[in-house]
N, C-alpha and C positions, 0 to 999 in steps of 0.2 A: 369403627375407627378406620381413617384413611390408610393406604398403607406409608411406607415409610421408602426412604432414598437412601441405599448405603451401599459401600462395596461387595460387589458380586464375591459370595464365599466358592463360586465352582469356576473350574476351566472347560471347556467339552471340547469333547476331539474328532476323532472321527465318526462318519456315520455307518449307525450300527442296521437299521432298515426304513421304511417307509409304509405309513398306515391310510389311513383313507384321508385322513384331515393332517395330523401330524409325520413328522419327519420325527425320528427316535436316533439317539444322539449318545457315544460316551462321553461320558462326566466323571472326572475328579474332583474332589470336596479338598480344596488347597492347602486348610489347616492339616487334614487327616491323611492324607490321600486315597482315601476309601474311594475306589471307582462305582459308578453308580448309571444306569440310564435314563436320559431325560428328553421325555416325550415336549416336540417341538413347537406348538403351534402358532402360526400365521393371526397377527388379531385380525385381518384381513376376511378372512375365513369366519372369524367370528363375532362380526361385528350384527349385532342385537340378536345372535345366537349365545348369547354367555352365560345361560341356564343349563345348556348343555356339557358345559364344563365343568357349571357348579356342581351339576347334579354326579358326575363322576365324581368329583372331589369329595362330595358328602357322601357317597356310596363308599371311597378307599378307604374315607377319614374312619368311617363304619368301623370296617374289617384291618385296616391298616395293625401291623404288629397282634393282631388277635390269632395268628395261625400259621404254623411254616410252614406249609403248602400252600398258600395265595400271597401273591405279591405284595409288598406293602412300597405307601407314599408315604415318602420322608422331607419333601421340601418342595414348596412352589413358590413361582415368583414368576414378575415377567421385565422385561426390554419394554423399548418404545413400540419395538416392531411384532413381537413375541413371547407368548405364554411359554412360560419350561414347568413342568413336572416332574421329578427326580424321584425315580423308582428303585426299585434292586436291580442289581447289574444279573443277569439271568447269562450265563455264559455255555449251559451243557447244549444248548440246542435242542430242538423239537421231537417229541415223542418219537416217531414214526422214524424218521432220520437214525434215530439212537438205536429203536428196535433193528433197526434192518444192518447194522453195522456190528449187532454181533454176532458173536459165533453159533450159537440158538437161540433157541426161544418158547417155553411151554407154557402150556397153560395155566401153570402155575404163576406163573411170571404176568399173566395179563390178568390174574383174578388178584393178585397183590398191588398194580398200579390201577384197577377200578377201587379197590377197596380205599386205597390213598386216596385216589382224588372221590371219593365220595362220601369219605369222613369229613374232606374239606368242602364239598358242596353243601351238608346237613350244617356245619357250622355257618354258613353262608345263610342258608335259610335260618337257621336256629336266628341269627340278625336281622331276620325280617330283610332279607334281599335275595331277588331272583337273579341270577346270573344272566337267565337268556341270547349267548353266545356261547355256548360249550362247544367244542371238537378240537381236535385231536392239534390243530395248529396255535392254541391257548393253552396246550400244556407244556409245560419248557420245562428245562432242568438247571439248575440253579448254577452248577459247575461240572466240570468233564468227569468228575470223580465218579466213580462206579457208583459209589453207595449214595450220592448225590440225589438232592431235596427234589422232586416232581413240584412246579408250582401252576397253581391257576392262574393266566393271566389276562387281561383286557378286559375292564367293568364298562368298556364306554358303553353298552346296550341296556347296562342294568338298572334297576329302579325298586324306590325303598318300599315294601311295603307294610303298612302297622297290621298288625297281630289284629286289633279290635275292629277294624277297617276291612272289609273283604273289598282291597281294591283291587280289581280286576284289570290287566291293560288288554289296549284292544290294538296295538298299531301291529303292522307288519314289523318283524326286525328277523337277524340271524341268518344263517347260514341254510339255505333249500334243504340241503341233504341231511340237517340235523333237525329241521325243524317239527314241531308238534302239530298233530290233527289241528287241533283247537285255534293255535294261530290262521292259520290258512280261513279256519271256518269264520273265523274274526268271531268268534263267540267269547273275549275275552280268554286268558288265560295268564298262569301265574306259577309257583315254585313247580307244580310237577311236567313242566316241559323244560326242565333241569333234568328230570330223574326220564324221562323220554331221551334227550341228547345221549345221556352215559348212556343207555340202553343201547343205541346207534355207535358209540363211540365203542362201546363192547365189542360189537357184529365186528365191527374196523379193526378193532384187536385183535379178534379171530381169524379172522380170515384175508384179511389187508382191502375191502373194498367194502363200499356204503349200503344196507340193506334195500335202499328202495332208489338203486343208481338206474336210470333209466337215458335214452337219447336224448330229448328236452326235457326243460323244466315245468311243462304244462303235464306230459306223462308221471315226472317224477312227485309232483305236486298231490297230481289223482290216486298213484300208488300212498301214499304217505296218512291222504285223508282215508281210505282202506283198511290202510293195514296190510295192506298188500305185498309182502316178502315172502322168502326162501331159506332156508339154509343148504343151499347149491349154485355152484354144481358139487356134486357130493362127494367130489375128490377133494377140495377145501375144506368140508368139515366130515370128513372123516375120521381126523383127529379130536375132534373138539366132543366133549363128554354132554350126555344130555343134560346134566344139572348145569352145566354154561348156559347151554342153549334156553333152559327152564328161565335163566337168570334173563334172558334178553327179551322172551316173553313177556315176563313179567314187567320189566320196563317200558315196554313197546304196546302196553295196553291202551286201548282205543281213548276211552273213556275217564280224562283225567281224574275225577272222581273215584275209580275204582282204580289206580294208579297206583302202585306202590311211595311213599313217601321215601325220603332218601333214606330216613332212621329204619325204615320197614325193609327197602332195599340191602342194608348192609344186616338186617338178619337173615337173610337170602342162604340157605346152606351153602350156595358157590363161593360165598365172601366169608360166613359164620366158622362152617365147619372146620376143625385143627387139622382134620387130614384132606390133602388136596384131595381135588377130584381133575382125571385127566383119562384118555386113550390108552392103553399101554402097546407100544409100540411093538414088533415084529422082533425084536432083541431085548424087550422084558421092562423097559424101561420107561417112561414116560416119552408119547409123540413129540417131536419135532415140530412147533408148526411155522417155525422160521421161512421155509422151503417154498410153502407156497402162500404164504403173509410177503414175504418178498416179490413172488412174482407178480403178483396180483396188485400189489402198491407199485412197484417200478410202471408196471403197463399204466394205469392211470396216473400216474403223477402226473407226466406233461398236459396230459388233459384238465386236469383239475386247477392245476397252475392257472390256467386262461378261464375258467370257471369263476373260481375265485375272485381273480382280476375284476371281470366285470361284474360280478355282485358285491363287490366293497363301493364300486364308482353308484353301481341301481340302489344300494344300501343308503349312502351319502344322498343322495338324492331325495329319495323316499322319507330320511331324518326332517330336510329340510323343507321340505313341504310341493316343490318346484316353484315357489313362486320366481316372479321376474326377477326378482334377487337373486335365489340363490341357482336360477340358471346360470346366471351373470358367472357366480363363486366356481362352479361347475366347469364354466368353461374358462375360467384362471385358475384352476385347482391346480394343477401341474408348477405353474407361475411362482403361486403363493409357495411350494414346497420349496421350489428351487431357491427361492428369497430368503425362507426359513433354514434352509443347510446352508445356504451360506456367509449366514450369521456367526460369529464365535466370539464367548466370555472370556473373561479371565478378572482378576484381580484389578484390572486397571480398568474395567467398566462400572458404571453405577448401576444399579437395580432398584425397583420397586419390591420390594418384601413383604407380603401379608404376612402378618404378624398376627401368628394364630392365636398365642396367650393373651393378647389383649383386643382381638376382637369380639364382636356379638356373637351367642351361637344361633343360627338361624334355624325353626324348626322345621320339622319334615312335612308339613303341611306345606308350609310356606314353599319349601322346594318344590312341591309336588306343582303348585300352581305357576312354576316357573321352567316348567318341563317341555318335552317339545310335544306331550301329549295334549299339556292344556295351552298352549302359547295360538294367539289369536294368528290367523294368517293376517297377512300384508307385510306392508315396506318394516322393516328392523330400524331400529331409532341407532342411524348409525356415530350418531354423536354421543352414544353410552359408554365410556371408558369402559374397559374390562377389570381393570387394578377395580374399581369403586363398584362395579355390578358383585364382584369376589370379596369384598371386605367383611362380609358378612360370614364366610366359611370361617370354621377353625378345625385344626386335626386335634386339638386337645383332650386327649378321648374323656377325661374327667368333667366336661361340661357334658 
């Protein structure tokens, strides 16, 4: 069913950041005032790429309210000019940021936030989906509140897969420093370079830097397919107790077949056991490893900043295949976003509303052949509405 034209229920206000494709936006919901964030995007950007939206959309619709550790989607719709996405308002700010601003930090404390987000990666798979963007810039915290929700965030890499189906994907995606032997080997790969990332995201918990951080990304690539790491220099883990270290082993196995699964990971004595395991410090008490988890994150942050930067643009890229098109989008990327922030709703705009209770639901085959693994190269049929290529999604989790 087509969507529908009615008044816009959200206002958005300021901009809260910027992603590879979308511009991320506060939103108030006008009846309620429930603030909310709403991923922006440019249909510019995705014109005869609108499988890659959907496939986000069926992947939240998934998981959406099934977990409070992972972000959930509560409302899409778009503009003439613009796709919005309206998420949770995620307000505590990014793991690492949070770690280094308090007053300590022990191991205890970094086998308590693997164990959260790896209850909520096993439910992710338990759903037949691979997250395949895990690190440590996707875990957010929901509000500044101490005891505050850790959530998973960003499904744009992710892809469904059936249980009966050993679909394997084969493209490049993700993050260099988190990623799995298997990707690189393009041998196919699937849930257990999830439980690979946390294994890495561990190491980063420990000691504030990335197991297989090397000069380039050609070295860092060769280390990775290896297995090639440390736990040194051995004044960084000095504190850190060998059942951690057993735990990042175990993660960091070559061989995703002999791979611990996430459910297998969190029987792990470093997550299982009631009583921590830790260093015991020179005054009796559990190490500190704040001290040099800060130092070691301060020194690379700025570098990783610029790291980062250009692997979302080579990421972006790579999604889209480089043809002549999307060089084109590539090289108005910057354009589109600034087009897209400075758009703004309210009550006195009209919207197109997918109207998920009474659309079709479309299944996951179907999706699957609308992805940008199976999508044919060449020119994008730029005359495909986006409202009419999405009609077909519903977040109704009951269908």
């Amino acid at each position: 069913m087509a969507p529908t034209t009615v008044p816009c229920q959200y206002r958005t206000g300021k901009t809260l950041g910027s992603g590879t494709y979308a511009i991320v936006k506060e939103a108030v919901h006008i009846k309620t005032g429930q603030y909310y964030a709403c991923k922006v995007i440019n249909k510019k950007l995705m014109e005869g790429r609108e499988y890659m939206v959907r496939n986000e959309i069926a992947v939240l619709k998934k998981v959406s309210k099934g977990h409070r550790h992972i972000v959930t989607l509560h409302d899409y719709f778009e503009t003439a000019h613009n796709l919005y996405l309206v998420f949770d308002l995620c307000t505590g700010g990014e793991l690492f940021d949070r770690i280094c601003a308090k007053g300590n930090y022990y191991e205890q404390d970094a086998a308590q936030l693997v164990r959260t987000v790896m209850e909520a990666v096993k439910y992710i798979h338990d759903c037949g989906i691979v997250h395949r963007d895990l690190k440590p810039e996707n875990l957010i915290f929901r509000t500044k509140a101490e005891d505050a929700d850790i959530m998973i965030a960003d499904f744009g890499l992710s892809r469904i897969m059936e249980e009966d189906k050993l679909q394997l994907l084969t493209e490049i995606c993700g993050t260099p420093g988190y990623m799995a032997p298997e990707i690189f080997k393009k041998t196919g790969h699937g849930k257990p370079v999830d439980v690979w990332a946390m294994g890495v995201i561990t190491y980063f918990l420990l000691c504030g830097y990335t197991p297989f951080d090397r000069d380039t990304q050609e070295q860092e690539m060769k280390a990775i397919i290896a297995g090639d790491y440390k736990f040194e220099p051995e004044e960084y883990w000095a504190n850190v107790s060998e059942t951690a270290r057993d735990f990042v082993r175990e993660c960091l196995t070559i061989d995703p077949a002999s791979r611990p699964t996430a459910a297998e990971a969190l029987q792990h004595k470093w997550l299982a056991s009631e009583e921590p395991h830790f260093v015991i410090s020179p005054t009796g008490g559990p190490a500190d490893l704040l001290p040099h988890v800060r130092k070691a994150f301060d020194a690379r942050k700025t570098f990783r900043k610029a790291v980062f930067s250009m692997m979302a643009m080579k990421r972006m890229s790579s999604l889209v295949h480089m043809s002549p098109h999307a060089q084109a989008l590539g090289a108005n990327l910057q354009q589109y976003k600034d087009e897209s922030e400075k758009e703004t709703i309210d009550e006195d705009r009209d919207v197109l509303h997918l109207d998920s209770s009474s659309s079709e639901h479309e299944s996951t085959d179907e999706l699957k052949k609308q992805d940008d693994i199976a999508q044919p190269l060449g020119k994008p049929d730029a005359d495909a509405p986006l409202a009419h290529a999405m009609s077909g999604v519903s977040l109704d989790q009951s269908k």
